[in-house]
C-alpha positions as CSV (number, residue, x, y, z in Angstrom):
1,X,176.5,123.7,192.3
2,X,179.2,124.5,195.5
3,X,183.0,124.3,193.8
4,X,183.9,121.7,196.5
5,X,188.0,122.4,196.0
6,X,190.5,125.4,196.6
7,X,193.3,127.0,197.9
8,X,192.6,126.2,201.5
9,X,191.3,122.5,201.0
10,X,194.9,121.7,199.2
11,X,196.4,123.1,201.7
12,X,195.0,121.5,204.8
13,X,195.1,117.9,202.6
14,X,199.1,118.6,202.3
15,X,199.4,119.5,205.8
16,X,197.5,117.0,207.3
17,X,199.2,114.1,205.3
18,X,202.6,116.0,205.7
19,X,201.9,116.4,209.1
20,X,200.9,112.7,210.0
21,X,204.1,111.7,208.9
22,X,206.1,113.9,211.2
23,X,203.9,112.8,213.8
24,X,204.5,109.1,213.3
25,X,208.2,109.2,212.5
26,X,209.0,111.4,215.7
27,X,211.1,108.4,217.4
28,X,213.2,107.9,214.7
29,X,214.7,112.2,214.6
30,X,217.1,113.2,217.3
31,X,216.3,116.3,217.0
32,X,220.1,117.8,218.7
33,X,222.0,115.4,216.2
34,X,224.1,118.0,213.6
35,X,223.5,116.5,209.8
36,X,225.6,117.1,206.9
37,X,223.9,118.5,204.0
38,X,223.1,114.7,202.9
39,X,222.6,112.8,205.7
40,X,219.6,115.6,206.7
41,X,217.6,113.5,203.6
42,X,218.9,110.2,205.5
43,X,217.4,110.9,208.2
44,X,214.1,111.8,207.1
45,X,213.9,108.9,204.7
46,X,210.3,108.3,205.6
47,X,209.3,112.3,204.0
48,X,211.1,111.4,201.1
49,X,209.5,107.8,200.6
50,X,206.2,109.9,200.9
51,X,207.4,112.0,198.6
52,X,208.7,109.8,195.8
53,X,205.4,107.6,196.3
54,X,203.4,110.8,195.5
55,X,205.6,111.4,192.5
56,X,205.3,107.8,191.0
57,X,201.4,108.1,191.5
58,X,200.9,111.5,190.1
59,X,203.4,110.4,186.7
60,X,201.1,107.5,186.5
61,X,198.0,109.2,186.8
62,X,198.4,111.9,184.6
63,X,200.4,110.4,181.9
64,X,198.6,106.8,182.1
65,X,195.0,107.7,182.4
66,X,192.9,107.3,178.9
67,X,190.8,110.3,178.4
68,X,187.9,109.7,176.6
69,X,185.4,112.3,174.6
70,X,183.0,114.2,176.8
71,X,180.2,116.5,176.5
72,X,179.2,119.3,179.0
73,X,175.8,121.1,179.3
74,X,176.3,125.5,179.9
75,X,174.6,125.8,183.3
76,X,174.8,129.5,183.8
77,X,171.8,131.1,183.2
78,X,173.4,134.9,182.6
79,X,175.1,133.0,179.6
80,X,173.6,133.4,175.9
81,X,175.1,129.8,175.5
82,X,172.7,128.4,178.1
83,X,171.6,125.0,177.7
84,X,173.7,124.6,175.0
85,X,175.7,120.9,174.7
86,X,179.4,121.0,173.8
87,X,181.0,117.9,172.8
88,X,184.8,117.6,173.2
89,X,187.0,115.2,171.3
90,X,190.2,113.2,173.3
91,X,190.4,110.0,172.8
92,X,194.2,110.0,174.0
93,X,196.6,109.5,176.7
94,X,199.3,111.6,178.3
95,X,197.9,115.0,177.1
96,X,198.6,117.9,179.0
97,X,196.5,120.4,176.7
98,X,193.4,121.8,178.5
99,X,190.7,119.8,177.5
100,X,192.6,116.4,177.4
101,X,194.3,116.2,180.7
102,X,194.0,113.3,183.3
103,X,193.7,115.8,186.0
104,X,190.6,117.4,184.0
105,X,189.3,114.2,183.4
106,X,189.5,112.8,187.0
107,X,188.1,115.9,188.8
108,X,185.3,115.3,185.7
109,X,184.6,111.6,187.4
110,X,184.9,112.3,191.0
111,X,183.7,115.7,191.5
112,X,181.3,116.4,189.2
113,X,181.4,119.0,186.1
114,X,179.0,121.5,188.2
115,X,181.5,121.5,191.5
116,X,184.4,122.4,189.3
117,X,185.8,126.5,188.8
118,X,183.5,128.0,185.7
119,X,186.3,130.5,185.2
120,X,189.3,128.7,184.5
121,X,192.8,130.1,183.5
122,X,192.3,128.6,180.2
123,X,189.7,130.8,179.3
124,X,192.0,133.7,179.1
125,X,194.3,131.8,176.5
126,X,195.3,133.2,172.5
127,X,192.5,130.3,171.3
128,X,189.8,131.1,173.5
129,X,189.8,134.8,173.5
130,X,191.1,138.1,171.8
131,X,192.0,139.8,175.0
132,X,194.4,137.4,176.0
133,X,196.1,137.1,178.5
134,X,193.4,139.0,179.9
135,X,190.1,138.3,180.6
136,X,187.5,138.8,177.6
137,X,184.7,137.5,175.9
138,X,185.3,134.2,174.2
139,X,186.1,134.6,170.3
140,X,182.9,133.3,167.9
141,X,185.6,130.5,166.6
142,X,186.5,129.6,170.7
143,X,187.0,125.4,171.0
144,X,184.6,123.9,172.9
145,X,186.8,123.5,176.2
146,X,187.2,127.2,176.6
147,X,183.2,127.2,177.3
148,X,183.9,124.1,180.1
149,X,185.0,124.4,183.6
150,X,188.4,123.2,185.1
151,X,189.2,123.0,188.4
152,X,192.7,124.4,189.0
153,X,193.1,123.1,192.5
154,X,191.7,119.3,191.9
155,X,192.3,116.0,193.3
156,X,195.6,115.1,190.9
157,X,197.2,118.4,191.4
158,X,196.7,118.5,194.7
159,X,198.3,115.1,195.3
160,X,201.2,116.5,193.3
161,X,201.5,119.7,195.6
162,X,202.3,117.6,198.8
163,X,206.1,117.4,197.2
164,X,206.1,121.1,197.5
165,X,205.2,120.9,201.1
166,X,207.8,118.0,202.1
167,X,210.3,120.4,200.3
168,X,209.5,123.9,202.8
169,X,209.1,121.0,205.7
170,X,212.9,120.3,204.7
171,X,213.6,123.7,205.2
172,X,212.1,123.7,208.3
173,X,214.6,120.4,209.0
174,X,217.3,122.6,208.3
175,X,217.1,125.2,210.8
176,X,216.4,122.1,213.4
177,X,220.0,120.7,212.8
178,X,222.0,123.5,211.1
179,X,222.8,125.8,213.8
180,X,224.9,128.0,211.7
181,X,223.8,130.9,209.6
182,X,225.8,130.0,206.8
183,X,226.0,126.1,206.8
184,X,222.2,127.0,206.7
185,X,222.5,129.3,203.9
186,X,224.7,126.8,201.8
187,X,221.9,124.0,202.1
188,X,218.8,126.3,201.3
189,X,220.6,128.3,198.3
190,X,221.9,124.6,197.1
191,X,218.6,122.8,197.0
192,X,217.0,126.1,196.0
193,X,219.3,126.5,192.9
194,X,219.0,122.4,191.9
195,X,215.3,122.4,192.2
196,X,215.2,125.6,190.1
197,X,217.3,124.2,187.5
198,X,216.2,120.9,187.1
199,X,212.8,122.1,186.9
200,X,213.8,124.6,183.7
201,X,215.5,121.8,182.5
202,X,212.2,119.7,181.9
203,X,210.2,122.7,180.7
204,X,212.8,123.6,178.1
205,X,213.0,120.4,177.0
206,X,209.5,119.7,176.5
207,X,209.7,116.5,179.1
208,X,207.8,118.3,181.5
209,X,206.7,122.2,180.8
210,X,205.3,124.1,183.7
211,X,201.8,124.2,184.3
212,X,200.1,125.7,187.6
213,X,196.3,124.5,186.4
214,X,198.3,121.0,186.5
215,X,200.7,121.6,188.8
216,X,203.4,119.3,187.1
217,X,206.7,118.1,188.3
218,X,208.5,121.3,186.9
219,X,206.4,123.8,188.1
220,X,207.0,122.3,191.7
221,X,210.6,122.4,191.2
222,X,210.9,125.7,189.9
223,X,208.6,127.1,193.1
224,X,210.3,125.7,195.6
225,X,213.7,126.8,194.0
226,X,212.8,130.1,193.6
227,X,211.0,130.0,196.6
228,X,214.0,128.5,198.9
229,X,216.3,131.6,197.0
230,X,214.0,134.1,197.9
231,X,213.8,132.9,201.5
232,X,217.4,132.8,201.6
233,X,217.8,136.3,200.8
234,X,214.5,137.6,202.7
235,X,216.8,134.9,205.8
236,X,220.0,136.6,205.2
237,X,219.0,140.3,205.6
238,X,217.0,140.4,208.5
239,X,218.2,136.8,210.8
240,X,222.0,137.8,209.5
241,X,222.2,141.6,208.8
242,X,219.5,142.6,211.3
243,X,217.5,144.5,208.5
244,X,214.1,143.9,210.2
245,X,212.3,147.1,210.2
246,X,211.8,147.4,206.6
247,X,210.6,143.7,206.0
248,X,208.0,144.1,209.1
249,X,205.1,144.0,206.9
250,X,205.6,141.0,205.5
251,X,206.0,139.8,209.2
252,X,202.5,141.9,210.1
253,X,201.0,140.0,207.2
254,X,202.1,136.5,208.1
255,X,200.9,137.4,211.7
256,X,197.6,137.4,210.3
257,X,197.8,135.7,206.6
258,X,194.2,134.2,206.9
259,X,192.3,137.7,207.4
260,X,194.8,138.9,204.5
261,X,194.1,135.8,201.9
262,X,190.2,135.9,203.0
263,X,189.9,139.4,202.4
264,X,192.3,140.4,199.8
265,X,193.4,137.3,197.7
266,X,189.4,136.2,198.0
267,X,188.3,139.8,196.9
268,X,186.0,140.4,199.4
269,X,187.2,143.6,200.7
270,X,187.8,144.7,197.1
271,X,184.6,144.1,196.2
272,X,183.2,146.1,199.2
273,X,185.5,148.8,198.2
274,X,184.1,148.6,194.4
275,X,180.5,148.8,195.6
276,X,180.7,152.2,196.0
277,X,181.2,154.7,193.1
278,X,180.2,158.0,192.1
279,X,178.0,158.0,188.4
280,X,179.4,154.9,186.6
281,X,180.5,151.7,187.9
282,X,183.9,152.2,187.2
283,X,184.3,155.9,189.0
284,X,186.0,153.6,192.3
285,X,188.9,154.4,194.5
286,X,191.1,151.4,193.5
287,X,190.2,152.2,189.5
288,X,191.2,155.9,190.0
289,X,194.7,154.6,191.5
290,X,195.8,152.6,189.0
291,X,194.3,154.5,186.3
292,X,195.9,157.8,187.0
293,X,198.9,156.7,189.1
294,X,200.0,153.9,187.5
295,X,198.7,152.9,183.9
296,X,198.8,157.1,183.4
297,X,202.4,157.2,184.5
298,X,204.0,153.3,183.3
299,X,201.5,153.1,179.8
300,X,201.4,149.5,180.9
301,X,198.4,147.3,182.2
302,X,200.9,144.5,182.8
303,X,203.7,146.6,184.9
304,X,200.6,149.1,186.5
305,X,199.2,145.7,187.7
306,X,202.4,144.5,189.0
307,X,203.2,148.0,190.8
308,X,199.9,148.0,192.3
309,X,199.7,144.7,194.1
310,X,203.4,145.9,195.6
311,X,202.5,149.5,196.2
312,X,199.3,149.7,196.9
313,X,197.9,146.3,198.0
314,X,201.0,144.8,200.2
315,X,202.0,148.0,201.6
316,X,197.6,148.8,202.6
317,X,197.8,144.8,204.3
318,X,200.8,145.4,205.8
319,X,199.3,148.5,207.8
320,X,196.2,147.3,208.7
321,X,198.0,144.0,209.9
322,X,200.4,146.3,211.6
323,X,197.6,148.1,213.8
324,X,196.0,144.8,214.2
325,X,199.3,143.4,215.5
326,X,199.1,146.5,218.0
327,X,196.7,145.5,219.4
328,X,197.6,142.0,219.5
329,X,194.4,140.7,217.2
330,X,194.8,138.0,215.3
331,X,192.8,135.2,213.2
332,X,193.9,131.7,213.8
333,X,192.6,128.7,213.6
């Protein structure tokens, strides 16, 4: 019943095979020669090679493999639906709708329907509940799928999101060879604006729409687009304007990101936090905050949510990182 994949598995699997390829192509990069802004993709032929074989066998994958009907059994015992079968019609190939995807399908085959996340994204959708895009319970009328599991950081997406890693290692490449701040600058803000556009491009289009549960083409492109923009800006006011002090939280929190996604992204500190209340389950600290000074103040849960995380959450990590840092504390591996 263990969910064997997630956010730390995909990325140690793009690291390490990311990684091995830096390893083995070592000879081949001077590592003092200046590149152009082409002849930096030249000379890292071998991380684009990787890349474009990734590419070919995700697009093959996901748009070749036959997905056939299946069945699943409900497994959790807290559900009314337990026991119950649900039977799922595909048939197809080439879907990218949630319960007829390859990447579904594969993860189905390999891992195991009982290893896979019971509490997809999906379930929050306009079809499978009336709370959408919130979480909620499931509409009397729900398809079948919105009952199954899906495992948003499978085997086929996670082969797909060793592109975005070959793109931030080219980054890296860049500040190897570029020793100017803006010859830097003018490669990162290039790539960064191409990838984002050719990325809106497919989803607009309908040849590729963006999808994080599948982690498709697009989606990678617009990431790492927005992504290299943001880190050009983030680059340009603190390595070029010498704006540090007010962006050293973000520096506290990258000091020591895996206490931070372990106890923060995961929850558990939350749910420390939650487990003590005064009368009803929902008299806690964090529910106070964001019921009385942000959804009292901004009447929305969607901005309230937002303003939280950036108010409350980032600027709480970034101090407790901060004393950590102090004392020089940190949690490596």
């Amino acid at each position: 019943m263990i969910r064997l994949c997630g956010v730390l598995q995909r990325i140690a699997l793009s690291y390490l095979l990311v990684s091995l390829v830096e390893i083995f192509t070592k000879d081949v990069q001077d590592k003092d020669q200046s590149v152009g802004q082409f002849s930096i993709f030249r000379l890292y032929c071998w991380h684009w090679l990787m890349a474009a074989c990734v590419l070919v066998v995700y697009l093959a994958l996901l748009y070749g493999t036959y997905v056939p009907d299946w069945q699943f059994t409900i497994i959790n015992k807290d559900s009314a639906d337990y026991g119950k079968v649900f039977n799922v019609t595909c048939g197809v190939r080439g879907k990218l709708n949630p319960p007829c995807n390859a990447v579904g399908y594969i993860d189905r085959k390999v891992l195991g329907i009982n290893h896979m996340y019971h509490r997809p994204a999906w379930r929050r959708s306009k079809a499978c509940t009336q709370d959408s895009p919130f979480e909620g319970p499931l509409r009397k009328d729900a398809p079948s799928w919105c009952h199954a599991p899906f495992e948003p950081e499978g085997l086929l997406s996670s082969v797909s999101s060793i592109l975005s890693t070959i793109i931030g290692v080219h980054f890296g490449h860049v500040i190897i060879h570029t020793k100017g701040h803006l010859a830097r600058l003018k490669q990162w803000v290039t790539m960064g604006f191409a990838l984002l556009i050719f990325g809106l491009t497919l989803h607009f289009t309908n040849a590729i729409p963006l999808n994080k549960q599948l982690y498709t083409l697009s989606y990678v492109c617009v990431t790492s687009g927005a992504a290299a923009l943001v880190f050009s800006a983030i680059y340009a006011l603190v390595d070029i304007w010498n704006l540090k002090y007010p962006f050293l939280p973000l520096a506290w929190i990258g000091m020591n990101a895996m206490l931070v996604y372990v106890m923060a992204a995961e929850g558990i500190f939350a749910g420390f936090i939650n487990g003590w209340y005064y009368g009803d389950p929902h008299n806690t600290l964090p529910y106070w905050i964001k019921k009385h000074a942000f959804l009292g103040v901004w009447r929305s849960r969607k901005v309230s949510t937002i303003l939280y995380v950036i108010f409350v959450e980032i600027l709480f990590w970034g101090l407790v990182t901060g004393i950590l840092h102090r004392f020089g504390i940190y949690w490596k591996l």
